[in-house]
N, C-alpha and C positions, 0 to 999 in steps of 0.2 A: 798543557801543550805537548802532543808527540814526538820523539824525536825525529820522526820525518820530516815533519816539519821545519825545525832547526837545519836539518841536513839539506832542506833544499833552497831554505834562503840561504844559506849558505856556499851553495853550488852558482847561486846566480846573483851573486852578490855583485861581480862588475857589468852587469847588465840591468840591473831592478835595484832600484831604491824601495826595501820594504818595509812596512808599520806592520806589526802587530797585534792583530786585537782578537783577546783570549775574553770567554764570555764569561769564563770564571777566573781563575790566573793564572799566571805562566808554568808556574809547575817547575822541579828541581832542572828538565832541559833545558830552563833559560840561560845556562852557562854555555849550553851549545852554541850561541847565537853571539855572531858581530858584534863588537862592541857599538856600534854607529845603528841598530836595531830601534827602533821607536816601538815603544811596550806600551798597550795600552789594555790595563784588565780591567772587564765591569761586573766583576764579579757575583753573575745572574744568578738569581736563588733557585733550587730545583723543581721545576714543572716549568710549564705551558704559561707564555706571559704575552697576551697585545701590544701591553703597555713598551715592553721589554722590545721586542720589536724593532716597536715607532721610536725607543730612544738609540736605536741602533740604526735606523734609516736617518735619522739627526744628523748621529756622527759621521756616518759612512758619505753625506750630502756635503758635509762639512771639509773631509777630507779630502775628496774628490780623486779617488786616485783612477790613474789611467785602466788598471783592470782590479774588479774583486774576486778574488780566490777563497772556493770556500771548500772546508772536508768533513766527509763523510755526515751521519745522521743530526748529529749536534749544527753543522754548521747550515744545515738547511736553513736556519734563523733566518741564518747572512744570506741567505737565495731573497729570500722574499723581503727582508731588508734593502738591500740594493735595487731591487724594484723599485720599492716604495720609495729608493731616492731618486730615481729617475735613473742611474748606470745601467747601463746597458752590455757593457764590457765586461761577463761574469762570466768563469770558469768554476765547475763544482765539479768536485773529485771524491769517487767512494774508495777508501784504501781496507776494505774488509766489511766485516761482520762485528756487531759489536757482541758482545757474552749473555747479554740482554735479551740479543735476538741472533741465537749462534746460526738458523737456518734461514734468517731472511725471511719471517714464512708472517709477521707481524702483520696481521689487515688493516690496522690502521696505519702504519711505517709503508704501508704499501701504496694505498690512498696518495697517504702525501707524495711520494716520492714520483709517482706519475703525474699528478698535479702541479709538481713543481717543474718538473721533467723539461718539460717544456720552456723552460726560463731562461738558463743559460744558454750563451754560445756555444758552449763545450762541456760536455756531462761526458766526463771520463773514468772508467772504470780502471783503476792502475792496481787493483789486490789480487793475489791469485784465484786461482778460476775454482770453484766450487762447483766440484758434479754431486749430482743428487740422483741418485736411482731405487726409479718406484716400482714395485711389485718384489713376490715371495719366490724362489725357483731355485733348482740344484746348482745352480753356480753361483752362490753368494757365497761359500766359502771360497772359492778359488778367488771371486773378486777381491775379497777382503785381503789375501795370503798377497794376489800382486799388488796391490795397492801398498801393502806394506811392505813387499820389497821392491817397491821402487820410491820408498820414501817418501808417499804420497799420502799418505793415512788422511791427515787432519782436512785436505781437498776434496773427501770421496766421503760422502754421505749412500750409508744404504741402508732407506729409508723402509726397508719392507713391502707389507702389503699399506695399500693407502685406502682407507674411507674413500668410496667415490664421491660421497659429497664433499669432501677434504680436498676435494683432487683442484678444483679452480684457484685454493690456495698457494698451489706449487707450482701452477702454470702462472698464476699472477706474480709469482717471486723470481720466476728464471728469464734470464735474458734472453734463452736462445732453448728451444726442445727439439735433442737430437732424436734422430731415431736412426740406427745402425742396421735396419732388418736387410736381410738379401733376397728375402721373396716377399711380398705382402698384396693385399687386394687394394680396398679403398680402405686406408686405417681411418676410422672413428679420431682419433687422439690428435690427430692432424687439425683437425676442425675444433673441438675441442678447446687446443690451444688457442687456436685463432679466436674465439670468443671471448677470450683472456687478454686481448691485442698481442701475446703472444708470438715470435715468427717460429722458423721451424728452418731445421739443416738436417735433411734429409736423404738418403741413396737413390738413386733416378731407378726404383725398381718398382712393379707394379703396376699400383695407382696413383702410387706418388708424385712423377713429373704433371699430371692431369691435376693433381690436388694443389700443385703449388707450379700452377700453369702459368698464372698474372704475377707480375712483378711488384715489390713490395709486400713480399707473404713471408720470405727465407729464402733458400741456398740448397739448391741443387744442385746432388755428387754426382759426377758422375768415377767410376773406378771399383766401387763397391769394394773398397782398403778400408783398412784404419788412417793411413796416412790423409789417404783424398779424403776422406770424412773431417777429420783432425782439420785440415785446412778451409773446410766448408763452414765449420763451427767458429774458427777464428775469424774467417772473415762474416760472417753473421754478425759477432759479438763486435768486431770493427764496427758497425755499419747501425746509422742511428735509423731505427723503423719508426713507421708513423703506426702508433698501436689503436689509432681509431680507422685508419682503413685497412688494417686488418680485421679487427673487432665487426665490422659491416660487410666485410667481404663473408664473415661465417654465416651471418645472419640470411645468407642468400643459401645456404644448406643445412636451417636447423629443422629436426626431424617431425616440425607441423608441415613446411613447405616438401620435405621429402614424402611424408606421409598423402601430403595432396596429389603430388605425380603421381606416387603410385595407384589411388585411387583414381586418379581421369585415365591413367593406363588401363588398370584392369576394366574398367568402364568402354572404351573404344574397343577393347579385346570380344567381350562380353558382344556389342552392339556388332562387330565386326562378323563374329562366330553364328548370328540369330538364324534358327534353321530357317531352309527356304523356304517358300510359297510354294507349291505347287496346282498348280490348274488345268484340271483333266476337263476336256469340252470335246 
């Protein structure tokens, strides 16, 4: 058990009556915890269990408690658990990164997690925010230098150059893909993400408000700050997106259907330009 966890039955001790149920056992933080605390460990052996589960849809059916709260990767169990018991009342909360998976970047933790995604009432992100920056250029040392002095080191991933086949991995892991540019045309990476259901918080410069014109795409700056950016990103990351109508809205600009316009264009062009007739009589 985390000591977060202790710390926050314990914050809402005179408003919730809580049970606790650790899937292996409570761990030395049990002394954090109320003494009035119902402890319940079922001490699951390590891997992947069906069975495991359906005896945790049992109990959770059995208890019936008015809402199930469950954290980070381990407790997804308890997501699909509480299904299986018919609760509907399910909050699930990611408080980090586990060591396991320090960048989030797991295709199959990814899978699930969108799969499940959808289950809860409330899927709240409450760890701090992890930036991830892709690509190689002369100001990765200056980034690295602030990042450390402003005590942000372990938040700031700089990720290099990235495999573009690599690349729908990082779009599939990030909640929200900023892009800070001051000039741009139509960014490719816009779309991109959106193929990944993907949103995007981006500077209204360019082609950018045209690329994230329909609502349900991301968050449009306008200000072209780090501040107004900074606050474009928070409220993105606020903001639960549907990543299947993103994911369909790309498909309306992948580069077969771009490829076709421009062939029926250059085609009307061609038909349009054919020298004339002429008829000497």
């Amino acid at each position: 058990m985390e000591k977060g966890v202790a710390t926050l039955i314990q914050s809402t001790r005179d408003r919730f009556d809580h049970i606790l149920v650790c899937l292996t056992e409570a761990g030395a933080s049990v002394r954090l915890l109320p003494s009035e605390t119902e402890i319940i460990e079922l001490r699951k052996k390590p891997g992947n269990s069906a069975a495991f589960v359906y005896k945790l849809a049992r109990l959770l059916r059995g208890l019936r408690p008015s809402v199930v709260h469950t954290r980070n990767w381990p407790g997804l169990d308890g997501v699909l658990a509480a299904r299986i018991a018919g609760l509907v009342r399910l909050v699930h909360s990611e408080h980090g990164l586990g060591s396991d998976d320090p960048n989030g970047l797991n295709p199959r933790r990814l899978a699930v997690r969108r799969l499940l995604r959808g289950f809860p009432q409330e899927y709240v992100c409450v760890s701090r925010t992890l930036l991830v920056i892709a690509g190689e250029g002369p100001e990765r040392k200056r980034l690295s230098a602030v990042a450390a002095a402003t005590g942000i080191s372990e938040r700031v991933r700089l990720a290099g150059a990235v495999p573009h086949d690599f690349l729908p991995n990082y779009f599939r892991a990030a909640d929200v893909l900023a892009i800070s540019s001051h000039s741009e045309g139509w960014p490719t990476v816009i779309h991109e993400a959106f193929s990944c259901g993907t949103p995007v918080a981006a500077n209204a410069v360019g082609g950018i408000p045209e690329a994230l014109g329909e609502s349900g795409l991301g968050v449009l700056v306008d200000g072209n700050s780090p501040e107004t950016l900074a606050r474009g990103i928070a409220a993105a990351l606020a903001t639960q997106w549907d990543s299947n109508v993103i994911s369909r809205h790309a498909g309306l600009y992948s580069w077969t259907r771009i490829a076709n316009r421009y062939v029926a264009l250059f085609e009307n062009v061609i038909e349009g330009w054919a020298p004339a007739k002429h008829v000497v009589g």
